[in-house]
PLY file of the C-alpha trace (Angstrom):
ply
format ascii 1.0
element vertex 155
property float x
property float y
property float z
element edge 154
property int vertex1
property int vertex2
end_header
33.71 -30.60 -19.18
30.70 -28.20 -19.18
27.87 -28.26 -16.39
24.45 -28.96 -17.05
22.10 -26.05 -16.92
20.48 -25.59 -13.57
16.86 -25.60 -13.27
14.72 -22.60 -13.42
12.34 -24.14 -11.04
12.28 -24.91 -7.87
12.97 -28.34 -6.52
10.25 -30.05 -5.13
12.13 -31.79 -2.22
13.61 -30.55 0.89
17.42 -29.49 0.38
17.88 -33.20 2.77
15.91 -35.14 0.48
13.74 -35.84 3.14
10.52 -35.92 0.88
8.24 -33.43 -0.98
7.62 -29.84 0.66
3.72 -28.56 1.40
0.83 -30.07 1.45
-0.17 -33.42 1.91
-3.64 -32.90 1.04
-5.41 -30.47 -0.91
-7.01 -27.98 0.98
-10.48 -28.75 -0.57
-10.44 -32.08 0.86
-12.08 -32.47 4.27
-8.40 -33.81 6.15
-7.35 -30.77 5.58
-8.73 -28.96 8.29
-8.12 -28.11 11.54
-9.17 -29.87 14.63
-10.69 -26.68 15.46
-12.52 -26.46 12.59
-13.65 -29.66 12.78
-14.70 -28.87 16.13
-16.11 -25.59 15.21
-18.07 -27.95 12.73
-19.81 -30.45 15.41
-20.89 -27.40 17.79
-22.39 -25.63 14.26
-24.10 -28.87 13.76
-25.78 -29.32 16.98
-26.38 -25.23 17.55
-28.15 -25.53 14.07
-30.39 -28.69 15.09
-31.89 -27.09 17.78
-32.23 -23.88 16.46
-34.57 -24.99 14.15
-36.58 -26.49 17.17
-36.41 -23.09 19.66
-35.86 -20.35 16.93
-37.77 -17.92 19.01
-36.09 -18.66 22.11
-32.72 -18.74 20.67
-32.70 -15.91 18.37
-30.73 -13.47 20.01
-28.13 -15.83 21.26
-24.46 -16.19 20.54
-22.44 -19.12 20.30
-18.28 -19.37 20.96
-15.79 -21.91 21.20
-12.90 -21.12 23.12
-10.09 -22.98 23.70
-9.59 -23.81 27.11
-11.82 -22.01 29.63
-10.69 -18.97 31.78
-11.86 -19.68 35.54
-9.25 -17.20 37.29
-11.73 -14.60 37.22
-14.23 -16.28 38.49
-16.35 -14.26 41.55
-18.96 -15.84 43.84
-21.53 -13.75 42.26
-20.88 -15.38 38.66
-20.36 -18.83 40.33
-24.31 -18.58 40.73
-24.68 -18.24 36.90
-22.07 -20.54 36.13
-23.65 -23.68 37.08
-20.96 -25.97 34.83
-18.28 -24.52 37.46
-17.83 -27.37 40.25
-16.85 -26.50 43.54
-13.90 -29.78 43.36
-12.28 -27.77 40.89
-13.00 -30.16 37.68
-12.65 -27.85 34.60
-15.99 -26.80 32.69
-16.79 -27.51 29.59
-18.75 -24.68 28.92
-20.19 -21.61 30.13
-23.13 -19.61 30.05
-22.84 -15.75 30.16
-26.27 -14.18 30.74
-27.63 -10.96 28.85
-26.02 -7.74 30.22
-25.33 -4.24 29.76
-21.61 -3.15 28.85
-20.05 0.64 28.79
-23.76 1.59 27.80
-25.11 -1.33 25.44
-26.67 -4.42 26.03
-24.46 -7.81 25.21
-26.64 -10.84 23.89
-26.74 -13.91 26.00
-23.84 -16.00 24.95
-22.58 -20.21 25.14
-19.15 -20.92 24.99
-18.21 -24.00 24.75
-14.20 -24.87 25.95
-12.54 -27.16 22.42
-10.24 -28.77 24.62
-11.96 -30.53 27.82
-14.31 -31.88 25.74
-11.85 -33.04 23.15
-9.94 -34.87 26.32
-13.17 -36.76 27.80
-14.12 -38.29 24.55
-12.68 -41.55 22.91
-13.09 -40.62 19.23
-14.65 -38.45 16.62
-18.49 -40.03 16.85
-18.09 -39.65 20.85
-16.89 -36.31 20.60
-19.82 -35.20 18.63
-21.95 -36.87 20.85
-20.71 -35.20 23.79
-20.63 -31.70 22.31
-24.39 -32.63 21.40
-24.76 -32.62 25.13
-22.94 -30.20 26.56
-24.78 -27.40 23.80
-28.27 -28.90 25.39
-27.28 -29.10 28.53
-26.06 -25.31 28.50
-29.47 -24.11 26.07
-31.31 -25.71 28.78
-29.50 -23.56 31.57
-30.15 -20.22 29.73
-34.23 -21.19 29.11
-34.23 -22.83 32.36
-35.95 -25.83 30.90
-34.59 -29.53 31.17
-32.34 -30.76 28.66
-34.85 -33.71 28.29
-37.49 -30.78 27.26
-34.83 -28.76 25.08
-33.79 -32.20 22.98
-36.85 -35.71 23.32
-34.49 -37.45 21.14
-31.27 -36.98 22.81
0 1
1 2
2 3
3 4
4 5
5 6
6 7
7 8
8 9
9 10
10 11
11 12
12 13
13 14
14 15
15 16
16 17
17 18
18 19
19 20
20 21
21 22
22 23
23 24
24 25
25 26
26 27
27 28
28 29
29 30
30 31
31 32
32 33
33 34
34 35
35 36
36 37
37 38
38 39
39 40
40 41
41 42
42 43
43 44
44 45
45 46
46 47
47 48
48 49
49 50
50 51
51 52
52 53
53 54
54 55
55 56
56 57
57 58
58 59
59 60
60 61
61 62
62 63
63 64
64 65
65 66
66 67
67 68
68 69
69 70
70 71
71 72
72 73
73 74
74 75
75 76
76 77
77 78
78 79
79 80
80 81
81 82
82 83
83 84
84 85
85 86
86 87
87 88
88 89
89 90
90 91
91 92
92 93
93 94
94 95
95 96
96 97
97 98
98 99
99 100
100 101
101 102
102 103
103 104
104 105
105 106
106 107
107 108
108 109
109 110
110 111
111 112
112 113
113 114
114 115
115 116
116 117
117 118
118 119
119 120
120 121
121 122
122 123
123 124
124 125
125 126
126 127
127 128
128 129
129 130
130 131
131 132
132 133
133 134
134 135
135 136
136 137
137 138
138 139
139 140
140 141
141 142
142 143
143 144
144 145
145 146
146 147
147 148
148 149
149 150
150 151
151 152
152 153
153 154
């Protein structure tokens, strides 16, 4: 008794026959990304909205998510620029790094805001985008030295 020919092509379950290999979702469809990227998305978003308010003010400005934030390095000098670092400890959930100069150039005033902590602190999705609404105000208003209440009226 012969054998039947063996495929050419690839099987499209695991060798266990646990299920189909690769993608769930298409890559084109919004599920498919990241919790970083949708995170990347919501500070975009709220950046975006009040750029279009303080253009001028904001022009040269840089925005960056990070992670988690790095407070090791932290000196007493910087703690006076760093006013989201609490002295209990608590982590921040974001920075702002002032304009500088750097081996000769001069470095933009930047935002970072930290993925994680805020990801923690909020309940779901709609909260999370709220908060990251606030923090990026909150942090715009440090750098003009305006109040938040100034930087966003509807907020």
């Amino acid at each position: 008794m012969s054998r039947p020919p063996r495929r050419s092509s690839p099987s499209r379950r695991d060798r266990h026959g646990r299920g189909l290999r690769g993608r769930l979702v298409p890559a084109e469809v919004p599920l498919a990304r990241s919790r970083a990227e949708q995170f990347d998305d919501l500070v975009l978003d709220a950046v975006e909205e009040l750029e279009r308010r303080w253009e001028r003010e904001l022009a040269g400005v840089e925005f960056a998510v990070e992670d988690v934030p790095w407070v090791e390095h932290i000196t007493p000098e910087d703690a006076v620029l760093d006013a989201d670092v609490l002295d209990d400890g608590s982590v921040p959930l974001a920075r702002v790094l002032p304009a500088h100069r750097e081996d000769g150039r001069e470095v933009p005033p930047r935002i970072v805001v930290y993925r994680r902590p805020l990801e923690i602190r909020a309940h779901d999705r709609e909260d999370l985008a709220d908060l990251v609404r606030d923090v990026v105000v909150d942090q715009v208003a440090v750098l003009l030295g305006r109040d938040p209440e100034e930087i966003d009226p509807g907020g």
